[in-house]
C-alpha positions as CSV (number, residue, x, y, z in Angstrom):
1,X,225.6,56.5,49.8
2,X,227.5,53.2,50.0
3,X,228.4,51.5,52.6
4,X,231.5,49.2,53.2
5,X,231.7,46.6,56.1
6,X,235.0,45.4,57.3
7,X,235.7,41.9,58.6
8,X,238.7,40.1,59.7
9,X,239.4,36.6,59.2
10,X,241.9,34.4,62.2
11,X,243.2,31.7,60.3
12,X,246.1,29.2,62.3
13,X,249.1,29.9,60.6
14,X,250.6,26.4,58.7
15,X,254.3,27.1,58.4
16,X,253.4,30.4,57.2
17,X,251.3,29.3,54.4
18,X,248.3,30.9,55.7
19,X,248.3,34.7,56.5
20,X,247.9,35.2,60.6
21,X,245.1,38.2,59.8
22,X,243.3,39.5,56.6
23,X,240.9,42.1,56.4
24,X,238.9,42.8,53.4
25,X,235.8,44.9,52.9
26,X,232.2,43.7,51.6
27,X,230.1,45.7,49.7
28,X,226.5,45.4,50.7
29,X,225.5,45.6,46.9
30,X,227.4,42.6,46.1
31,X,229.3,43.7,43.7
32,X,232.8,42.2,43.6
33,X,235.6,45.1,43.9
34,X,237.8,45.5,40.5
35,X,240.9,43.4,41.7
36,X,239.0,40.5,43.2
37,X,239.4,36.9,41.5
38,X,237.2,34.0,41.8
39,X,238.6,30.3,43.0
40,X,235.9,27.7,42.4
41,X,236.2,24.7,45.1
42,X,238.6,22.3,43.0
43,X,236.8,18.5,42.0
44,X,236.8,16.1,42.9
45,X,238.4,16.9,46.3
46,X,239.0,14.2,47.9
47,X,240.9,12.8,44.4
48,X,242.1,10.1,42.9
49,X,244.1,10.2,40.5
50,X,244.2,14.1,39.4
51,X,241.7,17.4,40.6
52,X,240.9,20.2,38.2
53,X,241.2,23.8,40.0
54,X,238.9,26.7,38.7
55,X,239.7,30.4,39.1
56,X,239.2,33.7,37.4
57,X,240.4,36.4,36.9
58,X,239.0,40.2,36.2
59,X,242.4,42.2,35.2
60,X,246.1,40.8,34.1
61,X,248.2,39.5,36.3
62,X,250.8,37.5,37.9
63,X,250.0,34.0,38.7
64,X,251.6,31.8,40.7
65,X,249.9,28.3,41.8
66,X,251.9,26.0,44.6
67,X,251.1,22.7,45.9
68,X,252.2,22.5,49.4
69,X,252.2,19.0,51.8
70,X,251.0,20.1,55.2
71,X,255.0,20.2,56.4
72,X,254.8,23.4,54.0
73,X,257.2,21.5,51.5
74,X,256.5,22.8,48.4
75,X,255.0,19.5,45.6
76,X,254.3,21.2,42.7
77,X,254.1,24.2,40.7
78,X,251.2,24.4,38.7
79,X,251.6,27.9,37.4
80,X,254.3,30.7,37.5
81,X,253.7,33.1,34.5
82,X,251.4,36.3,33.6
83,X,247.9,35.5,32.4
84,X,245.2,38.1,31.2
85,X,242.0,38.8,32.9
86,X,240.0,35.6,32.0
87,X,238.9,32.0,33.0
88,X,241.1,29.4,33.5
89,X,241.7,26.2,34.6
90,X,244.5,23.6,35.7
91,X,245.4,20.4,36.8
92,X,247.1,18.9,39.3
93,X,247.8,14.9,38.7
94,X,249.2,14.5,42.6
95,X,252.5,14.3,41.0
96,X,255.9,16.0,42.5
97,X,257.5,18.2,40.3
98,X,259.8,15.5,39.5
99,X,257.4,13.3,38.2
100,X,256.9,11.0,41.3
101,X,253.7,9.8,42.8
102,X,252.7,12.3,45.8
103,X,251.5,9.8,48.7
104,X,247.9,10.0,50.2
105,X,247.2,12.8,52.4
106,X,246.5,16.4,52.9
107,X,247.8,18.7,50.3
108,X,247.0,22.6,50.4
109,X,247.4,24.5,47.1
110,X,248.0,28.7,47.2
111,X,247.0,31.0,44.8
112,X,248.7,34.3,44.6
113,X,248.2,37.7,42.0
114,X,249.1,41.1,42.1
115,X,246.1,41.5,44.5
116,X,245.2,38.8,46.0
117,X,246.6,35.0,48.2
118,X,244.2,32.4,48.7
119,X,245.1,28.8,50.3
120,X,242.6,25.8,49.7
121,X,242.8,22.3,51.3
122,X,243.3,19.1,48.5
123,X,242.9,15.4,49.4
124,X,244.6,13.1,47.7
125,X,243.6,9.1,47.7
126,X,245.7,6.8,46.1
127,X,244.5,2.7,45.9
C-alpha cells in the first residue's frame, strides 16, 4: 500500500513571481511522479560574465524560461518554445533582451511547463 505525504511550502510573494502556497505530494519510495522535471542549481551562481542553467524534463512540453530583476521586470527570455522530454541546457550571458549589459545584482529566473513553475535566485557580478 503506498503512502503519499502532503506538504505545503510559504514562500513571500516577489511581485507575484513566486506562488503565495504550493502543495505537492512525496512519495516515500522516492520515486519522482510522471510530470515532475528536474532543475539543477545553475553555475557558477554568483557569475560573471554568463551562468549555465540545467533542467530536465520527463514528457513534452511547453517551456518558457524568464529572467526577472527583483522589481519583477522581466530581462530576458531564455526559452519560449515546445521541447520533448529530455536534458537540456541554456545560457544566460546577463544580457537584456536587447543586447545590453544587465547591472550587478539579484536576478531570479522562472521556469514554467505544462505541469510544473519553479523560481530560482541568480547573482550576477560584473568588474
Amino acid at each position: 500500500m503506498s503512502r503519499y505525504y502532503y506538504y505545503s511550502v510559504i514562500c513571500i510573494a516577489l511581485s507575484l513571481l513566486i506562488p503565495a502556497c504550493s502543495q505537492n505530494s512525496v512519495d516515500p519510495n522516492n520515486e519522482p511522479p510522471p510530470d515532475s522535471f528536474e532543475v539543477k542549481q545553475q553555475y557558477p551562481n554568483p557569475f560573471i560574465p554568463s551562468t549555465l542553467i540545467e533542467y530536465s524534463l520527463s514528457q513534452q512540453s511547453d517551456v518558457y524560461i524568464i529572467v526577472y530583476d527583483t522589481m519583477g521586470e522581466q530581462v530576458a527570455i531564455l526559452i519560449d518554445k515546445e521541447q520533448p522530454a529530455g536534458d537540456y541546457q541554456v545560457e544566460w550571458d546577463g544580457c537584456y533582451s536587447n543586447g545590453e549589459e544587465a547591472p550587478s545584482g539579484i536576478y531570479f529566473y522562472r521556469i514554467i511547463t505544462d505541469n510544473f513553475t519553479i523560481v530560482k535566485k541568480l547573482l550576477l557580478l560584473r568588474d
